[in-house]
N, C-alpha and C positions, 0 to 999 in steps of 0.2 A: 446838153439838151435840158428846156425846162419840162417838168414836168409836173402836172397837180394829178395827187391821188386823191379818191372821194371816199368817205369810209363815215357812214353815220353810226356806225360802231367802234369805240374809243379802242383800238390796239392794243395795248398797253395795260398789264405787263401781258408778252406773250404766253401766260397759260391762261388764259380765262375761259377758254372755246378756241373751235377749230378756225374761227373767223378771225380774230385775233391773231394765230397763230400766225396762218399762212401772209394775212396781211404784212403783221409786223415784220417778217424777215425777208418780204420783198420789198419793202419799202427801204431799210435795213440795206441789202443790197444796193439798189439802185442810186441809195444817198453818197455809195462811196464814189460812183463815176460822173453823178450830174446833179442838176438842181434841182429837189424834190422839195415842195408844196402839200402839204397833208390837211385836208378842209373833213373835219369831226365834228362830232357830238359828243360831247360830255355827261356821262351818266351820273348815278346822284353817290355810287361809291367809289367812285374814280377820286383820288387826292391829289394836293396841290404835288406831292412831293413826284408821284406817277403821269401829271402832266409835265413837269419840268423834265424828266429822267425823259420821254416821249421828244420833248421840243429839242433836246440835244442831239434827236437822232435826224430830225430836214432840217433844212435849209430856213422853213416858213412854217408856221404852224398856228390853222385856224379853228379856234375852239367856238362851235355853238351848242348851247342848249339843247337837250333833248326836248323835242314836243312831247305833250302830257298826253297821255296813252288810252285814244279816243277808244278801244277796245274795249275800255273797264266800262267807260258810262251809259248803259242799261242797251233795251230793248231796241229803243226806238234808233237811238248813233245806232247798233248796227244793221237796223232796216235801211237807213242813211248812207252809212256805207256802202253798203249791197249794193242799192242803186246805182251809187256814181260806179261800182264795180262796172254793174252792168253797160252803163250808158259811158262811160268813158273810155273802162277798161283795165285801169289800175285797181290791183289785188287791195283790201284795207292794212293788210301788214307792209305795207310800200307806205300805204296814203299816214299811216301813224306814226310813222319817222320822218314825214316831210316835210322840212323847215324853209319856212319863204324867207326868211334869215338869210339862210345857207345861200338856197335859190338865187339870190339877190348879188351875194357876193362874187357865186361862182360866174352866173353871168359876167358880171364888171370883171371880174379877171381876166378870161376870155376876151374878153371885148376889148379890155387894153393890151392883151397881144401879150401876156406876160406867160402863158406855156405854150411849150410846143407839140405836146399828148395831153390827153387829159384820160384817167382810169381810173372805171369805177370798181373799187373793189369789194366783189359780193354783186349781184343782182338787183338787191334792192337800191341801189344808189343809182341807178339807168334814169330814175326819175329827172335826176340834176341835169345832164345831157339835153340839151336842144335839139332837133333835128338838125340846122344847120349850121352847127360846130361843126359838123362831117366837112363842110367848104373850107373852114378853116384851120383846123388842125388833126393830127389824129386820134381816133377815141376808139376806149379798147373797156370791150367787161369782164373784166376778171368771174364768171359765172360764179364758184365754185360749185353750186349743183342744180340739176334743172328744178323749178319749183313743180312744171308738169308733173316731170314724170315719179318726183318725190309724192307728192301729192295720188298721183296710178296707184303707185309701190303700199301707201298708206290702208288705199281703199283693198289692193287684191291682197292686202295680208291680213285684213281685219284689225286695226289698232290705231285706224283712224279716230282723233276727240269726238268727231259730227260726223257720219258716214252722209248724210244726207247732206249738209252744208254740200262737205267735200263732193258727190255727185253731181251739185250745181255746179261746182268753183272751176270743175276740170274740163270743162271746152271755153269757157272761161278763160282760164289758166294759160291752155294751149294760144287762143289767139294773143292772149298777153307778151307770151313769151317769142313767137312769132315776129307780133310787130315791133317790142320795144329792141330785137337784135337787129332789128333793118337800120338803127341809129348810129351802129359801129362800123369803124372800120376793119375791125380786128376783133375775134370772140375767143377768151381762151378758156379752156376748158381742163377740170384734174385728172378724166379719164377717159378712155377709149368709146367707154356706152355713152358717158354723157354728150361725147364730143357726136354718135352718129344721132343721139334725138335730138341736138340742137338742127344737124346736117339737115336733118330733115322737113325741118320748120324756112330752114335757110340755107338751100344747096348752094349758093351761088359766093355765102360767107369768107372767110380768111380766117380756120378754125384750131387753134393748137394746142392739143394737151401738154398741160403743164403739171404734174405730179405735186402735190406737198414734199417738203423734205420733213428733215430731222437735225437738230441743232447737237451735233455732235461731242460736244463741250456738256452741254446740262444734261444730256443721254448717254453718259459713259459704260462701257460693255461691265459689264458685272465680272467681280473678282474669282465669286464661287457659286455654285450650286448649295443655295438653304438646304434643298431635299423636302421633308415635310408634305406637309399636306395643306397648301393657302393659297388662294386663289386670290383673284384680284380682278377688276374692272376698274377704267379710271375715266372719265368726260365731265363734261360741265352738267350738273345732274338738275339742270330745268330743263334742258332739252326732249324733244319728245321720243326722239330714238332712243336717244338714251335712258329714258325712262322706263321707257318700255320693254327693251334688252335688261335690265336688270332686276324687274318683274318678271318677266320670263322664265327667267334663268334662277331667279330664288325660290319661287313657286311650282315649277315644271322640272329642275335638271337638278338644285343644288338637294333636297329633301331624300331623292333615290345613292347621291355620291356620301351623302353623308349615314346612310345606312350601312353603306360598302366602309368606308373610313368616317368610323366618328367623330374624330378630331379635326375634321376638313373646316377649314374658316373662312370665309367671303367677306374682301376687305370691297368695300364702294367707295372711288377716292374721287372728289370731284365738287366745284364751288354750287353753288345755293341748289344743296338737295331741296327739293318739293315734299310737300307731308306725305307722298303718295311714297315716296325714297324714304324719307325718315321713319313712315313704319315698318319700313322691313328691318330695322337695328332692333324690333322685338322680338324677330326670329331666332332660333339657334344661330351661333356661327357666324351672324350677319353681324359685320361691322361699320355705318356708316359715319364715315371719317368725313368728309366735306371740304373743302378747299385747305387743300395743303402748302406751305413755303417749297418745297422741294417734292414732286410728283416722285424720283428716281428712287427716290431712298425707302420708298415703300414698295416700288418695283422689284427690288433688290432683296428685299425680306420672303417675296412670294416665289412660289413653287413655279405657280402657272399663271397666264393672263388670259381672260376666258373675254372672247369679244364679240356676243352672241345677237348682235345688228338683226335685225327682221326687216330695218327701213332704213331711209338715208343714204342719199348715192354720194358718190366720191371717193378719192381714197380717205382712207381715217386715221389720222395725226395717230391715233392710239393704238393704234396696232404698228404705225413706224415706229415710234416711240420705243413702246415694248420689246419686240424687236431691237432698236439698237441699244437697251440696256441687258440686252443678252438673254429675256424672258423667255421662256418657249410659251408659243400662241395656241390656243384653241378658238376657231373664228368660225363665222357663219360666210356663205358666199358675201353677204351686204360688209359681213366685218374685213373681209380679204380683197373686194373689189378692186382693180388696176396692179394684184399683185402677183407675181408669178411662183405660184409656193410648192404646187406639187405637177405632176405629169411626166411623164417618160421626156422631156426635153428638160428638167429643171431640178435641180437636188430640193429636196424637202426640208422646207423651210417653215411649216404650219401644218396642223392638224385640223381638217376641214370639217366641220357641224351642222348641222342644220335644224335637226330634230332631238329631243330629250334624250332618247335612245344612242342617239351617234355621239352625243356632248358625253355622255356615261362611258361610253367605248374609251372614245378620244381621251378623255381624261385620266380614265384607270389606269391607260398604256401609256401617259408620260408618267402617273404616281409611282408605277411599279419599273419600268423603265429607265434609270439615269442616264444609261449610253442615249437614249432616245430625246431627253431630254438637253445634252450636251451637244448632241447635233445637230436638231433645231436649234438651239444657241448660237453654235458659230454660223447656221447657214444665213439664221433672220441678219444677223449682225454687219454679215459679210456683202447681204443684198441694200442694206441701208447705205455704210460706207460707198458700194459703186453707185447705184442711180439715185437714192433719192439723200440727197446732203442740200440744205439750202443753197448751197453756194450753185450748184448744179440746175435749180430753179429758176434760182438768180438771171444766170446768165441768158437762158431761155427769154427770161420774162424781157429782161432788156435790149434781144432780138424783135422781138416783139413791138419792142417800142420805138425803134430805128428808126428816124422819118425818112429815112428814104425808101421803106418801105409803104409809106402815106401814097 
């Protein structure tokens, strides 16, 4: 089977972000049973040595340009963009990575009949899709998460950048996401919620939750319990959830835990912290470390991994991660999403948070706890290894792609 993936975000290496992640190790997958096509954007730190390491992994591999990031240039571009928002319907975080390049080439591929799927992976790449490629081949959007209801999630928790923007954006939003899924043949989705508000937009759909894994090799189960008192958080720290989870939780949760244990340390691990992350390394206890060569080995030093999400649907690469380096979890609903961690049908595999108060609970009772700690270890570990391992993705993603299901 040929197949082109669409991905205006360079993959490579898989820890950059969760889009990355998931990307890379289905594409990964997919490359070892058929002929995979990868049409990118190359960002301005991406090196020559990370595109080559990248082109060994398809069959074909097409690098363009990123387009210059009409967001920055003033007032008036984003009264500009609004508009065509308005009147066309594409969000401007779609329209600032759209390359008539790309557009160009993907078309002529297509057109010469050279795949037999075409998938966009990530949402924002639905742009590339023509309406009717649907006649000729199959085409599938890897979502990872709804922009709607991301965007809802933003406004009812308060930590939206623009509450007001965001007000305008979200019917908006909804007819965006609406109509550009009526393009696909196939919608896959990371979780259960996300999978019923697409349902909703598109009952009529072909919709299947596909999980993130965990690359079992670079997340090896931890040897021993540190013990101590260090916590940890680990994402790509421009991100907004992430941003905001670790303001949170420095300002609100970690100032009360470290009264109770003075010695408590909060490691922030995760590529191009924002100045808004960098100031909190002037805090007690706050250490922000920044993009690391190996995530595991600093997992492996802390007590606990605190994953205190307010926003951002999906499952989260970081709390699998965590998890299968044997971490015991303290998580918010948003940070445990698609995961089955406590209830009378399930052994207790995370410690659930949501408020300053329950994160203090949670926390004290792994600090003072080791058996409680050890158990969460083997159970997070033990639920990685069964369901969520890429390979187990993998195979999913590549049902998915069967044309005899076109």
């Amino acid at each position: 089977m040929n197949i082109l993936m669409l991905s205006s975000t360079f993959p490579y290496p898989p820890t950059r972000g969760g889009t990355q992640v998931r990307t890379f190790h289905l594409l990964k997958y997919l490359s070892q049973r058929h002929t995979v096509t990868l049409a990118t954007q190359r960002e301005g730190d991406v090196t020559d040595a990370e595109v080559a390491e990248l082109g060994n992994c398809v069959d074909h591999l097409a690098i363009f340009e990123r387009p210059l990031d009409f967001g920055t240039t003033g007032i008036l571009k984003k009264i500009q963009r609004f508009g065509q928002f308005l009147q066309q319907g594409t969000p401007p975080s779609v329209l600032n990575r759209y390359s008539l390049e790309m557009q160009t080439w993907v078309d002529n591929w297509v057109e010469a009949g050279k795949c037999d799927v075409i998938t966009c992976e990530h949402s924002v790449n639905e742009i590339y899709v023509q309406s009717h490629f649907q006649k000729q081949l199959k085409t599938i959007v890897n979502v990872h998460s709804s922009v709607y209801a991301t965007c809802r999630n933003q406004l009812t928790t308060g930590i939206s950048e623009n509450s007001l923007r965001d007000k305008i954006n979200l019917p908006l939003l909804r007819r965006y996401e609406q109509n550009y899924c009526g393009k696909f043949s196939a919608i896959v989705a990371t979780t259960e919620e996300d999978k019923i508000q697409l349902q909703e937009f598109n009952p009529n759909s072909e919709i299947t939750v596909i999980p993130n894994g965990v690359d079992l090799v670079s997340f090896p189960n931890r040897s021993s319990d540190p013990g101590g008192h260090r916590l940890i958080f680990i994402g790509a720290m421009d991100n907004l959830a992430n941003i905001d989870a670790v303001c949170f939780f420095s300002n609100e949760v970690l100032p009360a835990i470290q009264k109770l244990y003075p010695d408590t340390i909060f490691d922030i691990v995760g590529s191009h912290p924002v100045p808004e992350v960098l100031a909190l390394d002037q805090k007690p206890g706050i250490n922000v470390i920044g993009r690391v060569p190996s995530m595991v080995e600093y997992l492996h030093k802390c007590t606990i991994c605190v994953v205190p999400m307010r926003t951002g649907f999906g499952i989260k690469n970081k709390t699998l991660e965590a998890m299968a380096a044997g971490v015991p979890i303290v998580a918010s609903d948003r940070g445990l999403e698609g995961l089955a961690v406590d209830g009378v049908s399930h052994p207790l595999r995370a410690l659930r948070a949501n408020t300053p108060k329950e994160y203090i609970t949670a926390i004290s009772q792994l600090f003072d706890q080791p058996h409680l700690r050890t158990e969460l270890s083997h159970n997070g570990r033990h639920l990685v290894e069964t369901d969520f391992t890429w390979d187990i993705a993998g195979k999913s993603y590549e049902q998915v792609c069967l044309i005899d299901k076109f």
